[in-house]
C-alpha positions as CSV (number, residue, x, y, z in Angstrom):
1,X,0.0,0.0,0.0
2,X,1.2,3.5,-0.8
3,X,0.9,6.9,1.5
4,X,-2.7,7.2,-0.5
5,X,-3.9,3.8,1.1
6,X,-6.2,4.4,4.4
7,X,-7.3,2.1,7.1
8,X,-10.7,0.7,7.2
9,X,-13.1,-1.4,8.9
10,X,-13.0,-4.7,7.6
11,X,-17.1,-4.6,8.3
12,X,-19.6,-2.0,9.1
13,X,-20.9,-3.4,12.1
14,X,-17.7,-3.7,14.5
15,X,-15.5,-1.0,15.6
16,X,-13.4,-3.5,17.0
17,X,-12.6,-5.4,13.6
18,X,-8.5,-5.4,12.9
19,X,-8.2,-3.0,10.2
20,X,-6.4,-3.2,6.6
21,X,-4.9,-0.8,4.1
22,X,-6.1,-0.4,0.8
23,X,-5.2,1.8,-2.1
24,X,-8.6,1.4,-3.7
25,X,-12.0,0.3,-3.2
26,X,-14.8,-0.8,-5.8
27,X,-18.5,0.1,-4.2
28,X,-21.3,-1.4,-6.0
29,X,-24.7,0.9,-5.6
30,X,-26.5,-2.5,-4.8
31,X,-24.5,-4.3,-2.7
32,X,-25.8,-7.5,-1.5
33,X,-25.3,-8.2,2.0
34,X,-26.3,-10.4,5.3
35,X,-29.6,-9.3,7.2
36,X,-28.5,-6.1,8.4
37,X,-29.7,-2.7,6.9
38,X,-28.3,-2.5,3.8
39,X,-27.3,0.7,2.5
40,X,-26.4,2.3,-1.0
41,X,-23.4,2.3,-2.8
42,X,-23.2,6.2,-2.3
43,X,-24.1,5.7,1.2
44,X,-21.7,3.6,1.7
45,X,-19.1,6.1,0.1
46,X,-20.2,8.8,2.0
47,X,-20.2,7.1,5.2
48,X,-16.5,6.0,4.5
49,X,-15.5,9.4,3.8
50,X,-17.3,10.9,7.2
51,X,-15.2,8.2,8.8
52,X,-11.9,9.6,7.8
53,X,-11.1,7.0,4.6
54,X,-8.5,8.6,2.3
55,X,-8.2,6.4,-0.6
56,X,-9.5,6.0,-3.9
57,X,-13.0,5.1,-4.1
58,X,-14.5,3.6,-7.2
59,X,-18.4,3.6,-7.7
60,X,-20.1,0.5,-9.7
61,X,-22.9,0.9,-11.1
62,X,-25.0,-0.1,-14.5
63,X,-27.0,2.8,-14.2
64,X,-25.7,6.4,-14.5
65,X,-25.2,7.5,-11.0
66,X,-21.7,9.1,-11.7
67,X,-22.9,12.1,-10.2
68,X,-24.5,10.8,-7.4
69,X,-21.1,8.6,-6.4
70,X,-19.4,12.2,-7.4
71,X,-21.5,14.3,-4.6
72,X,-20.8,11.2,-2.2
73,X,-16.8,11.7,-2.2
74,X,-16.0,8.7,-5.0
75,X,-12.7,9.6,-6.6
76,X,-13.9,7.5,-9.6
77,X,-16.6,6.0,-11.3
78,X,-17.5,2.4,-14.2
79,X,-20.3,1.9,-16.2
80,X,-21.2,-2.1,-15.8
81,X,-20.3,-3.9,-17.2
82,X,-16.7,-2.2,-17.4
83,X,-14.2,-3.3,-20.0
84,X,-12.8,-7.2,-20.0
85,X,-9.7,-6.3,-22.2
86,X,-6.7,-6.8,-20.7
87,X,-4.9,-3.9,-21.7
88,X,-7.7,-1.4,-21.3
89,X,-8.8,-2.6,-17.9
90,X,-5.1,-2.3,-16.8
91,X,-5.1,1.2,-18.7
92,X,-8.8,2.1,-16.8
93,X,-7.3,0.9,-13.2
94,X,-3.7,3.0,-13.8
95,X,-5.9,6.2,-14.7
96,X,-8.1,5.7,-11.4
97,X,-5.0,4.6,-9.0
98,X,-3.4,7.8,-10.7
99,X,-6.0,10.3,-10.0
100,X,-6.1,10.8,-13.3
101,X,-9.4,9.2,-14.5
102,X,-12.7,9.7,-13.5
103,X,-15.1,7.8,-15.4
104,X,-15.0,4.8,-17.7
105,X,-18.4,4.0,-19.9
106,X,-18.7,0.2,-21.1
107,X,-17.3,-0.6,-24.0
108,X,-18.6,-4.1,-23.9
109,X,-15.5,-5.7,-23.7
110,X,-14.7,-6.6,-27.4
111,X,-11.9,-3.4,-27.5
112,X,-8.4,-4.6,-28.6
């Protein structure tokens, strides 16, 4: 992990979870989950962000929320489904680790 990564929970119900660095984080808007109160994707964001989490958060979504995962604190943001070519989802993860990339539509995977 690099001086971007932050520390955080390991699960949203315990404080007391061990925590882990990370230099970036994929948040689906509909995230499936166990029993308890499931929240958004831009919730969740949000949440992290209130909670002191520096590094680079990605938003999921197949619907255009961009702006809504923008307004949250989400660094970045992928159309699903989000490109299956090698060299362009290399490319696409460089630009978001880099600061340098903000959103990626789907290109249905079939780019060479």
């Amino acid at each position: 992990a690099n001086n971007t990564a932050a520390s955080i929970p390991t699960s949203a119900s315990s404080s007391s979870t061990p925590l882990k660095k990370f230099d970036l984080v994929f948040v689906d808007q509909y995230m499936s989950g166990s029993n308890e109160q499931k929240m958004l994707g831009t919730e969740t964001v949000a949440e992290m962000r209130r909670r002191g989490v520096t590094c680079r958060l990605c938003g999921l979504s197949a619907n255009s929320l961009e702006l809504d995962f923008q307004k949250a604190g989400a660094d970045a943001f992928l159309v699903k489904p989000f490109p299956s070519n090698k060299h362009v989802l290399i490319n696409t993860l460089a630009s978001i680790l880099k600061g340098s990339g903000g959103t990626t539509t789907s290109t249905g995977g079939s780019s060479s």
